[in-house]
C-alpha positions in Angstrom: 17.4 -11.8 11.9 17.9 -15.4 11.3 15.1 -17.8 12.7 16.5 -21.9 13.3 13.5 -24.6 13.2 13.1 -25.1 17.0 14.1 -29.2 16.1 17.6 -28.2 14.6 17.9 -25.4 17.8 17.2 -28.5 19.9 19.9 -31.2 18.1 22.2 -28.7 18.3 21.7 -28.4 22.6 21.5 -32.3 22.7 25.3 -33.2 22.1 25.7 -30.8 25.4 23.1 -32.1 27.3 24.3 -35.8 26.6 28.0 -35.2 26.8 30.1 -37.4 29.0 33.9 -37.2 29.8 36.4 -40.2 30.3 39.0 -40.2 32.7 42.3 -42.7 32.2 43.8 -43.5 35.3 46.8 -45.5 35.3 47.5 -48.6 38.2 50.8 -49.3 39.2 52.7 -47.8 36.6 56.4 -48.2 36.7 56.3 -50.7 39.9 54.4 -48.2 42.0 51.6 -48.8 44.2 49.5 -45.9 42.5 46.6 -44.9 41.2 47.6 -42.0 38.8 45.8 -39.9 39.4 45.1 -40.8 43.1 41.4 -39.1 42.6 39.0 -37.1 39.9 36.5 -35.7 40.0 33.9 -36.2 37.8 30.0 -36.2 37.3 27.5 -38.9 37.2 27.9 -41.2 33.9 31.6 -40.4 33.3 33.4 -43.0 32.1 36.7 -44.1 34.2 39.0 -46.3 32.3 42.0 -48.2 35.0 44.8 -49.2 32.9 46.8 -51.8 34.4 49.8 -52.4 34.2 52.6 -55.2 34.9 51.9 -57.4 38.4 48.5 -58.1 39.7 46.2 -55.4 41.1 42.7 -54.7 41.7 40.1 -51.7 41.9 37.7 -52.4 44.5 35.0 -50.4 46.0 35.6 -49.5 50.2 33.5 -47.4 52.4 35.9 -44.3 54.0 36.1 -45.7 57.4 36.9 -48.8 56.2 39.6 -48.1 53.5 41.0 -51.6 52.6 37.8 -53.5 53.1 35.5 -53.9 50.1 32.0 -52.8 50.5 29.4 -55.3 50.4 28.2 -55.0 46.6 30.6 -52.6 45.3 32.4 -52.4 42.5 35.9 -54.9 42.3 37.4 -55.3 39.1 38.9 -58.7 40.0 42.4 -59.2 40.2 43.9 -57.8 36.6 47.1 -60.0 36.2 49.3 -58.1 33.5 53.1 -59.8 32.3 55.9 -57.7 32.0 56.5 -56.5 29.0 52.7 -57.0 28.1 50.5 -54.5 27.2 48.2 -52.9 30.0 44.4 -53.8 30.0 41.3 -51.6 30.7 38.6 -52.0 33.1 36.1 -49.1 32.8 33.6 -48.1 35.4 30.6 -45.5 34.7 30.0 -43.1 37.5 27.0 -43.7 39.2 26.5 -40.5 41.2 28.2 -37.4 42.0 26.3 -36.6 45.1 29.0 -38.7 47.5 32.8 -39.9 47.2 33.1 -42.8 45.7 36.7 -44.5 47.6 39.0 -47.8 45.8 41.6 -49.9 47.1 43.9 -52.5 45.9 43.2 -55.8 47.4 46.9 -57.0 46.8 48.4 -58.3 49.4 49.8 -55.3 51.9 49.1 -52.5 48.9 46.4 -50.7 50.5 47.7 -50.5 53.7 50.9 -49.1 51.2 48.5 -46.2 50.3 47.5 -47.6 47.0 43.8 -46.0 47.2 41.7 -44.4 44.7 39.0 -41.5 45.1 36.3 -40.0 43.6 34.6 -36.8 44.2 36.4 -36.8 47.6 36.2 -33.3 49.5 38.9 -30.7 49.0 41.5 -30.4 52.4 41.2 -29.6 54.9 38.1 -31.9 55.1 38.1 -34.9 57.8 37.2 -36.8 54.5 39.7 -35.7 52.2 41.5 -38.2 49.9 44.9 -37.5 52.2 42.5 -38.4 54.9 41.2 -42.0 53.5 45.5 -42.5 52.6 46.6 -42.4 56.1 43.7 -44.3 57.3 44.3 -46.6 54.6 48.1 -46.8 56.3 47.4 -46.1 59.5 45.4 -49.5 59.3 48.1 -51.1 57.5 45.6 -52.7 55.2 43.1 -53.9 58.2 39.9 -53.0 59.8 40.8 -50.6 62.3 41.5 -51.4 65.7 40.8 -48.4 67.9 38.2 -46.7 65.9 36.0 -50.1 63.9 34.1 -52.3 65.9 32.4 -55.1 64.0 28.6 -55.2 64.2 27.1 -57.3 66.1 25.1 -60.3 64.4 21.6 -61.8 65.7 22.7 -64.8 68.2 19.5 -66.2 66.9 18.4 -64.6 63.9 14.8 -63.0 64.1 12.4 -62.0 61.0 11.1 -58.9 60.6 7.8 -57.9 59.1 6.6 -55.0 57.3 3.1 -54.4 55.7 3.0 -53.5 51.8 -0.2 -51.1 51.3 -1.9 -51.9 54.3 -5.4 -50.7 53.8 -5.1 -49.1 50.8 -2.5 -46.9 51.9 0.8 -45.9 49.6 3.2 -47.4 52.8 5.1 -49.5 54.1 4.8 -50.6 57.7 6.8 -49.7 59.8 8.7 -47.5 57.5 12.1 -48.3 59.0 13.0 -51.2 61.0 16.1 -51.8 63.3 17.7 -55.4 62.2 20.7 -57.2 62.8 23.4 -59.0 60.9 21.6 -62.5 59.2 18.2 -61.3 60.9 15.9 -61.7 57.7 12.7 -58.6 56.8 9.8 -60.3 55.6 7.5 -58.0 53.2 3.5 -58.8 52.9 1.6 -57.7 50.4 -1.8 -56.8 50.5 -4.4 -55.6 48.1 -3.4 -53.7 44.9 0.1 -54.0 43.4 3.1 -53.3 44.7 7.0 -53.9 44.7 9.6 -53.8 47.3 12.3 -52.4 45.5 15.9 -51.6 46.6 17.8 -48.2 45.9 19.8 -45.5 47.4 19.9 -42.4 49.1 20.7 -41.1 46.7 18.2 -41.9 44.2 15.5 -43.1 46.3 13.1 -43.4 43.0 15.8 -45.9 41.2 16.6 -48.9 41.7 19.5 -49.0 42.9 21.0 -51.9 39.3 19.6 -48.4 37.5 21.7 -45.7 39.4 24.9 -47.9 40.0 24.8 -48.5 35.7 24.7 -52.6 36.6 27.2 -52.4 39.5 25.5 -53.0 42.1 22.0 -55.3 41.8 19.7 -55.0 44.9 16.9 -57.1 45.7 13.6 -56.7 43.5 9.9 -58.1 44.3 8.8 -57.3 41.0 5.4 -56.8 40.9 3.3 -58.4 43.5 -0.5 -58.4 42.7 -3.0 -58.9 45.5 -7.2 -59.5 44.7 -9.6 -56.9 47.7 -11.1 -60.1 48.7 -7.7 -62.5 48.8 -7.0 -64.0 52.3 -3.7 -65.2 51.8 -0.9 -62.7 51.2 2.6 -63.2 49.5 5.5 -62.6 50.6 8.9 -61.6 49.9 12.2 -61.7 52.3 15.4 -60.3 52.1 18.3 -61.3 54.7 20.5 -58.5 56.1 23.9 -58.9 55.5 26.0 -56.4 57.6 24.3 -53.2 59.8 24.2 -50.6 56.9 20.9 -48.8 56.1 19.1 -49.9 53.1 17.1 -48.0 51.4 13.5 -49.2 49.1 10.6 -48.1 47.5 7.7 -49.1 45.1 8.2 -49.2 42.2 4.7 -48.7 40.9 4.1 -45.6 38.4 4.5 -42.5 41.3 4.4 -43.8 44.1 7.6 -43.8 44.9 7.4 -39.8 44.0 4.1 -40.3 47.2 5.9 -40.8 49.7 5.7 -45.0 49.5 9.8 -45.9 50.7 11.1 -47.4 53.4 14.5 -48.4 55.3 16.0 -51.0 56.7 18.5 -49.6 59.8 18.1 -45.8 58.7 20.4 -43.8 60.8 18.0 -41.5 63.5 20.0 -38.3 63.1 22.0 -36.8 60.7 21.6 -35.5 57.2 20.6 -39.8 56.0 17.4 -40.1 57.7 14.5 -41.5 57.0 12.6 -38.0 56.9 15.4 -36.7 54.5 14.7 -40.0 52.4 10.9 -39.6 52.0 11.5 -35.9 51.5 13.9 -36.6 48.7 11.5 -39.2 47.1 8.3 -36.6 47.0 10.4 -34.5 45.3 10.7 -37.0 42.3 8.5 -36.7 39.2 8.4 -40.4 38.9 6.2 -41.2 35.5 7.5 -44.7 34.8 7.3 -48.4 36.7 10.5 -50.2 38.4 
């Protein structure tokens, strides 16, 4: 019997344990209004490289009930002008999670509402979500917000502010835990003693922030650290404005307590599988060892 040195056993499992795959998917191709292929399916930290070709298109992040609308902080490769008879160019996104579909558009002129939409990790058919699914909304909606189905949230008339306690009394929480705010209303965070941070990041990952699990895409608000003396009188403060009635999701990023239970939300949904409970739930199961 042949015995390997448990260091070369482990460099030979790391190029597995590392490994990521790259997909090449091709936009507008021969004058088409196509992503080719329309969807993948791939696992968190793939590589996707868009290759465009001649005319002017874009990849840009949408939400599935929304097709051709971009999502507030999504990904959008810019317009990608290419000549005719020029070479195509790359854009490259990383996969941030595989845990949800991840839906495109083309923000050209009339091209989504053409069916030129992208997916990834959408579910298989006959799914209510399937990438045929997002198409036809994409065309039923001929490239707008949908008439009979989309309502736009309502913003504040007169804007309120919110506040929520950071570690009041010593405790690992935020209070309240979730909030209910509307469009331009602003959340006001106040520290108290110890040191905290308010911290964006998804459902997803709710111990990440959420620049870490989107690989730079997406940026979220930070506090950074916010120390606070036992015996100070005067707390600071840190305020983030809400942009459009989608939950947001935080936590502190101080070593484990995130992994605690310390997270909050902003507009959490009260049923469903996205709760706050499933949020905190997800967190504490975490083995958070390192600041945010």
């Amino acid at each position: 019997m042949v015995y390997f040195p448990a260091v070369l056993v482990s460099l030979i499992a790391l190029p597995v344990a590392f490994a990521t795959r790259q997909f090449n998917v091709t936009v507008g191709a021969n004058n088409q209004l196509l992503y080719d292929p329309p969807f993948i399916h791939a696992n968190e930290g793939d590589i996707v490289n868009f290759i465009f070709n001649p005319k002017n298109h874009t990849v840009t992040q949408s939400a599935f009930e929304t097709p051709c609308v971009p999502l507030y902080g999504g990904y959008d490769s810019g317009f990608v002008p290419v000549d005719a008879g020029a070479p195509p160019k790359t854009r490259w996104f990383r996969v941030p999670h595989a845990s949800a579909p991840i839906w495109f558009h083309c923000q050209q002129t009339g091209h989504c509402g053409q069916g030129m939409v992208f997916a990834i990790n959408p579910p298989a058919e006959p799914s209510p979500k399937s990438f045929s699914a997002f198409r036809n909304l994409a065309i039923a909606t001929n490239g707008t917000r949908p008439s009979a189905s989309y309502s736009a949230p309502a913003a504040s008339p007169t804007p309120m502010d919110h506040k929520i306690i950071v570690g009041a009394d010593g405790k690992l929480e935020y209070t309240p835990a979730n909030i209910k705010a509307k469009i331009y209303d602003t959340v006001t965070f106040e520290f108290r003693p110890k040191n905290h941070t308010v911290t964006q990041s998804s459902f997803e990952s709710p111990c990440k922030s959420l620049a870490e699990s989107t690989y730079g895409y997406q940026i979220g608000f930070k506090s950074g650290f916010m120390p606070v003396a036992a015996d100070a009188t005067k707390f600071p403060t840190f305020t983030v404005k809400v942009m459009d009635d989608k939950p947001i999701w935080g936590y502190c990023g101080q070593v484990n307590h995130c992994a605690l239970g310390m997270v909050f939300a902003i507009n959490a949904p009260e049923t469903g599988p996205n709760t706050l409970g499933a949020f905190l739930d997800a967190a504490k199961k975490t083995a958070k060892t390192t600041a945010n």
